[in-house]
C-alpha positions in Angstrom: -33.3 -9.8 -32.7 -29.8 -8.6 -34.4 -29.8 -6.1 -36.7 -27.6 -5.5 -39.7 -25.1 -3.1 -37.9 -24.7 -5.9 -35.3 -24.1 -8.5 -37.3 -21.5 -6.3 -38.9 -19.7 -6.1 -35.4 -19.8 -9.6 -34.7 -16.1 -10.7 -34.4 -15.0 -14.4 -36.1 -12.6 -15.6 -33.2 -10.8 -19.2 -33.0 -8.7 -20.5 -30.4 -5.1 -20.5 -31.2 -2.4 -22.9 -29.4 -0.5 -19.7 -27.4 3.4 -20.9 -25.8 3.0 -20.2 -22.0 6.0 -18.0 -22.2 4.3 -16.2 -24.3 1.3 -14.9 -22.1 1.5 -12.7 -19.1 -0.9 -12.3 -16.6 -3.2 -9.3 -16.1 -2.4 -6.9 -12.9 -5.9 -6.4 -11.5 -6.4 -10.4 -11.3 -9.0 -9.8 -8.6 -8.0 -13.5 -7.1 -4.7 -15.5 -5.8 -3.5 -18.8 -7.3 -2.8 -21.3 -4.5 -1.1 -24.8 -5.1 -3.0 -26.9 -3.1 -4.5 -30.3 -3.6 -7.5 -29.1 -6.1 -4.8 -27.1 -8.8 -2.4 -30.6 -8.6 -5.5 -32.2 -9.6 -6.2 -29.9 -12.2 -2.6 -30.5 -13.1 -3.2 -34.3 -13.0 -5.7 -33.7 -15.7 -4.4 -31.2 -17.7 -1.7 -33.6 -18.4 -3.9 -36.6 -19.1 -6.5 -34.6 -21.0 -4.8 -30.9 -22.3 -6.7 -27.7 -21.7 -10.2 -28.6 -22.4 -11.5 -24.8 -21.9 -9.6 -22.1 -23.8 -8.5 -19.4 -22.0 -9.2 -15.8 -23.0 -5.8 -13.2 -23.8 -5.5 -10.1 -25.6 -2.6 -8.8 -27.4 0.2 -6.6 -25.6 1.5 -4.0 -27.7 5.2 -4.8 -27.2 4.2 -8.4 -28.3 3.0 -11.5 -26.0 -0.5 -12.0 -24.6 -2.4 -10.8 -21.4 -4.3 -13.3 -19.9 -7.8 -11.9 -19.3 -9.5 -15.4 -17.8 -7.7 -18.5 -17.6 -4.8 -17.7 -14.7 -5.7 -21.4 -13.1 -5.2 -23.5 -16.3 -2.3 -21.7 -17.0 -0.9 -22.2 -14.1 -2.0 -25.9 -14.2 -0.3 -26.0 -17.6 2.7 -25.1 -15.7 2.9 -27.5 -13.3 1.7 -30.2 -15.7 5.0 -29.2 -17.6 2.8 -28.2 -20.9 4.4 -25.7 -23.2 1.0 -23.9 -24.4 -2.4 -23.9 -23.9 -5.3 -22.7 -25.9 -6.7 -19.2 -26.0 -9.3 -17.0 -27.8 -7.3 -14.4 -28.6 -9.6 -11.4 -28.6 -8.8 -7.1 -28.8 -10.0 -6.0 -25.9 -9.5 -2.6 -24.4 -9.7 -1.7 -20.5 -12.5 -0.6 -20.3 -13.8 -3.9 -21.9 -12.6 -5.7 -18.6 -14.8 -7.0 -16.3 -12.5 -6.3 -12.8 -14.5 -7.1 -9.5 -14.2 -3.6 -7.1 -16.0 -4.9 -4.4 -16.6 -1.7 -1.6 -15.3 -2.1 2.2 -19.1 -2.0 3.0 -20.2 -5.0 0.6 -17.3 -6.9 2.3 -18.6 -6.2 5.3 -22.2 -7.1 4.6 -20.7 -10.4 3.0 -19.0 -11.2 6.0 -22.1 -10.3 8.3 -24.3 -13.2 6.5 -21.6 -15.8 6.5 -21.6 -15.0 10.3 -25.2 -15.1 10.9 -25.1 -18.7 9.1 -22.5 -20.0 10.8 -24.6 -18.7 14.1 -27.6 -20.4 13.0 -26.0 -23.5 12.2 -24.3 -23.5 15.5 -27.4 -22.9 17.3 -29.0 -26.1 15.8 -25.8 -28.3 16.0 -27.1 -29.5 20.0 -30.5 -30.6 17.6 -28.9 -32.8 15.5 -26.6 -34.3 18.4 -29.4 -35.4 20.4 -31.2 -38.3 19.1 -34.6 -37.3 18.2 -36.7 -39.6 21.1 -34.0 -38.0 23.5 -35.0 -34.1 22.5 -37.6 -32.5 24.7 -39.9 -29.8 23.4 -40.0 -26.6 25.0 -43.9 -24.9 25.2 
């Protein structure tokens, strides 16, 4: 249920047409931008259809925008040879930002699952090789 002091915080945003040139990306973009067959796709249809998702910047004090979300469309937008691209424009301070820190030891665990399912899958592959009246059951 909101209340009247948070319906008094509630921020009226629009998306605004923002020149690429105009935008900068953030430095603790947690991810890499590759140009492979999936982002000249994107490209493909960013030319034939525009941005159909804004994507989210804040102001820079020395004037510009910092792209919070949205590094793949811009760089889609790019290749597409678009100028600009929508954006919510939004004032967001740093520790606003959602940034993914992700501990050696969660990598680790990540890594040990995705291991134990490639093991598992490997141990069934001979299964699904044999024809099922072919396999013999072991007692």
């Amino acid at each position: 249920m909101l209340n009247s002091e948070h319906l008094s915080t509630v921020r009226t945003e629009k998306v605004e047409e923002i020149h690429l040139l105009e935008i900068s990306h953030f430095p603790h973009h947690p991810f890499k931008i590759k140009v492979d067959e999936e982002m000249l796709e994107m490209a493909e249809s960013v030319d034939q259809y525009g941005v159909l998702v804004p994507g989210l910047v804040r102001p820079k004090g020395e004037g510009g925008y910092e792209m919070i979300s949205g590094h793949r469309r811009k760089k889609a937008s790019e290749l597409a040879g678009v100028s600009s691209m929508p954006c919510i424009v939004r004032e967001m301070e740093d520790s606003n930002l959602q940034s993914e820190k992700i501990a050696p030891s969660e990598k680790a665990f990540a890594f040990k699952v995705k291991l134990d399912a490639i093991k598992y899958k490997l141990e069934d592959l001979p299964k699904k090789c044999v024809p099922s009246w072919e396999r013999k059951t072991v007692t």
